[in-house]
N, C-alpha and C positions, 0 to 999 in steps of 0.2 A: 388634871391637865386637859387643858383641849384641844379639839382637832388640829386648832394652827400651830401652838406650840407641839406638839406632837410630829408633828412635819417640819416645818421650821429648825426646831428648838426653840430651848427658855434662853442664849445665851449662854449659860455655863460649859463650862470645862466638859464635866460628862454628860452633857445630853448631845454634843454635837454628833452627826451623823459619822459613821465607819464609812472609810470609804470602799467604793464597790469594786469589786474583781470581775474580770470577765474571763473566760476559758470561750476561745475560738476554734470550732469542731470542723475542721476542715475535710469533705468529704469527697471534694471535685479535684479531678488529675488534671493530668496537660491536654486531654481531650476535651476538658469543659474549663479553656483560659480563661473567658470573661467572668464565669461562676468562680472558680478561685480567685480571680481578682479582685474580686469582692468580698471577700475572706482578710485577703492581705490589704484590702482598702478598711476594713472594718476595726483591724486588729491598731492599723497604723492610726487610726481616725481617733480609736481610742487610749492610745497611750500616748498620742498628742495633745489631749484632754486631761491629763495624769491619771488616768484609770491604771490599775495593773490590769494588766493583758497577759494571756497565756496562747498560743498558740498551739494546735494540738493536730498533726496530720494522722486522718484516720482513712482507710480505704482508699481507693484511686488516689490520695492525696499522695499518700507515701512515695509514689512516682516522682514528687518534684526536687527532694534535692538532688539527685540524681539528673534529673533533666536540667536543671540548673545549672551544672556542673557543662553537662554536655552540650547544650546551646548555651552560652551566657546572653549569646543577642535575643533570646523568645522576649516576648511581652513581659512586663513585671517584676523582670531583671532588678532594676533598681528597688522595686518596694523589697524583695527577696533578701535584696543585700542591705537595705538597710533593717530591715525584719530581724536578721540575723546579728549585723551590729550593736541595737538596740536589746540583745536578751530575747524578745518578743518568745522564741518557739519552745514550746514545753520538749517536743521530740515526735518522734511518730510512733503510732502502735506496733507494738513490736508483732504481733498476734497477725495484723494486717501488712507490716513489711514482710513476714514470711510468706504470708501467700501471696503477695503479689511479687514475689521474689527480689525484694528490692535489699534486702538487711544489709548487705556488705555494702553497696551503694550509698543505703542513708549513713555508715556508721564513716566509710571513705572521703565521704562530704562534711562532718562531724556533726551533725544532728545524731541525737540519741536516740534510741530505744527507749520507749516506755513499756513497762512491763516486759515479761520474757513474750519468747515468739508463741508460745504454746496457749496464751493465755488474753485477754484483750482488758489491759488494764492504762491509766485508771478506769476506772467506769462510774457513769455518768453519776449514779449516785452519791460517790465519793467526793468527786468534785462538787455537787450541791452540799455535801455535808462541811465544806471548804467554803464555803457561804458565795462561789461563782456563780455569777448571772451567767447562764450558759446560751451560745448562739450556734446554732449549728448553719453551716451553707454546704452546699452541695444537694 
């Protein structure tokens, strides 16, 4: 086979490409709006493309369904709500919602927990083994 069919495809049934998965490592709180909005502009960008998208709050991030709740007017309000409409968010680390003490917050807003508090899962390699193109911001 050659390089173009190899990229391309030959046409057939099975050679056409799998489509790609994304997992969105969102790292930035409500202290750094524009860098998360860049998060939620990425996630949205890409499951308007029909990408699967996963959205995943890890660190400072965990702060935002909480903050979301509490200001509805901040910036990004709309991609948030529609983020959440859309499936888009895997949930937050639960590992990183306990220490930034946010767990009752995120779980109140009803984003999940990913993995228990004790522990910081999934982790990164799991999701590559899930075959996600991973982007981290923050």
């Amino acid at each position: 086979m050659g390089i173009l069919q190899s990229v391309l495809g030959s046409g057939s049934e099975e050679s056409k490409p799998t489509k790609r998965k994304y997992a969105v490592l969102l790292n930035a709180g409500p202290d750094s709006t524009s860098v998360a909005g860049n998060g939620f502009n990425y996630a949205l960008e890409l499951a308007d493309e029909g990408f699967e998208v996963e959205l995943f709050l890890d660190g400072e991030a965990t702060d935002w369904p909480a903050e979301f709740v509490e200001n509805p007017d901040r910036p990004y309000d709309s991609d948030w709500e529609r983020i959440q409409r859309e499936g888009l968010i895997a949930g937050v680390y639960g590992y990183c919602a306990n220490a930034f003490d946010v767990v009752e917050e995120c779980k109140s807003s009803g984003v999940g927990l990913l993995g228990e508090e004790t522990n910081h899962a999934p982790s990164v390699p799991e999701l590559a083994k899930q075959n996600y193109e991973i982007l981290t911001v923050g």
